[in-house]
C-alpha positions, -999 to 999 in steps of 0.1 A, spaced: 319 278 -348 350 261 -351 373 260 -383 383 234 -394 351 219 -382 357 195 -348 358 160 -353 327 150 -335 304 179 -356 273 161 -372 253 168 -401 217 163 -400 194 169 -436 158 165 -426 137 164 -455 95 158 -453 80 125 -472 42 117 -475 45 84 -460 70 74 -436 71 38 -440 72 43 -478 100 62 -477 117 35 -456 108 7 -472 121 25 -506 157 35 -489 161 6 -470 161 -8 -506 191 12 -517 214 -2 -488 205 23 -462 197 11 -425 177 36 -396 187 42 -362 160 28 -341 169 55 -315 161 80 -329 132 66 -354 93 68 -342 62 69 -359 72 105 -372 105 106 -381 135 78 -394 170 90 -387 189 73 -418 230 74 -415 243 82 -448 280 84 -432 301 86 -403 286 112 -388 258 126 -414 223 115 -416 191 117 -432 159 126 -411 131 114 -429 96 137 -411 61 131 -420 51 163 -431 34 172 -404 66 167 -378 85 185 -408 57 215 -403 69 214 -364 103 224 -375 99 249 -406 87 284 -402 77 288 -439 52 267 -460 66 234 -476 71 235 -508 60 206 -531 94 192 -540 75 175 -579 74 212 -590 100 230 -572 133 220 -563 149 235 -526 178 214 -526 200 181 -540 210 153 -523 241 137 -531 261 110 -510 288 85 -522 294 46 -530 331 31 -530 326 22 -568 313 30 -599 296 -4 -606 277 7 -569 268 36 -586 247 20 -610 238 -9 -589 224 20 -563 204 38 -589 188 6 -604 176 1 -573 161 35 -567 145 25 -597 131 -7 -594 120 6 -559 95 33 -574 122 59 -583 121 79 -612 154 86 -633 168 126 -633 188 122 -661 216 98 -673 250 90 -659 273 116 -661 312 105 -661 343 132 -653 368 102 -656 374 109 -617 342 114 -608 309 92 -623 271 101 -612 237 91 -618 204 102 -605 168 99 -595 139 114 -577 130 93 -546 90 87 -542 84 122 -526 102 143 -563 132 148 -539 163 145 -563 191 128 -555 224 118 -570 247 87 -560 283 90 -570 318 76 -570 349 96 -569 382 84 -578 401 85 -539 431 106 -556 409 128 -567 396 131 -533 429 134 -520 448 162 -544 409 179 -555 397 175 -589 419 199 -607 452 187 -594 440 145 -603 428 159 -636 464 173 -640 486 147 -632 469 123 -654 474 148 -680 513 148 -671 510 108 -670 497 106 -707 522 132 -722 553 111 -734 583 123 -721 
């Protein structure tokens, strides 16, 4: 393994969904396209960035790939899914969508200042979270942003 990683490494999250074309239909909603390569009957490959993507698997191609049972993710929760927007009005914009798409809401916003979240459950219980980040932030890590704006708002 390298470290840093190498600039071509890719990221692939495959998570299982009761019905394919559901699922689609419901993300396809939130902005997201598919890669018709790599998309069949089984499976949707969904980029969520540069070089990350979603693979949403029937649950039986998802039973192909795991060695232990499936858990049901309505009562148990194995991971979170988080990706980004460039704005905090996308934020919202994103999860009223989720909603109005069948979604169910995980709990209200939550707002750092540099940071601002909200999130839902997709039609499958898996939770996600859809946030902005201020790009300084980013750039010097939360800590650091947080402060200098101190520093900023202290008269001198």
């Amino acid at each position: 393994m390298t470290s840093p990683a190498h600039p071509g490494r890719m990221l692939f999250v495959n998570i299982p969904v009761a019905d394919l074309e559901l699922s689609k239909a419901f993300f396809a909603k939130l902005g997201f396209g598919f890669n018709p390569r790599f998309t069949d009957e089984t499976s949707a490959c969904m980029p969520v960035g540069e070089h990350a993507f979603v693979m949403l698997l029937s649950r039986e191609k998802f039973a192909e790939f795991a060695k232990l049972p499936m858990a049901d993710p309505t009562t148990h929760t194995l991971a979170l899914y988080c990706f980004s927007v460039a704005s905090r009005d996308e934020v919202d914009a994103v999860s009223a969508a989720a909603l109005a798409a069948g979604g169910s809401e995980a709990d209200g916003a939550e707002d750092y200042g540099f940071m601002y979240s909200r999130s839902f459950y997709d039609l499958d219980g898996h939770g996600w979270q859809v946030m902005w980040m201020d790009p300084a932030a980013v750039e010097q890590g939360p800590e650091a942003f947080a402060a200098s704006t101190r520093d900023a708002d202290t008269p001198a």
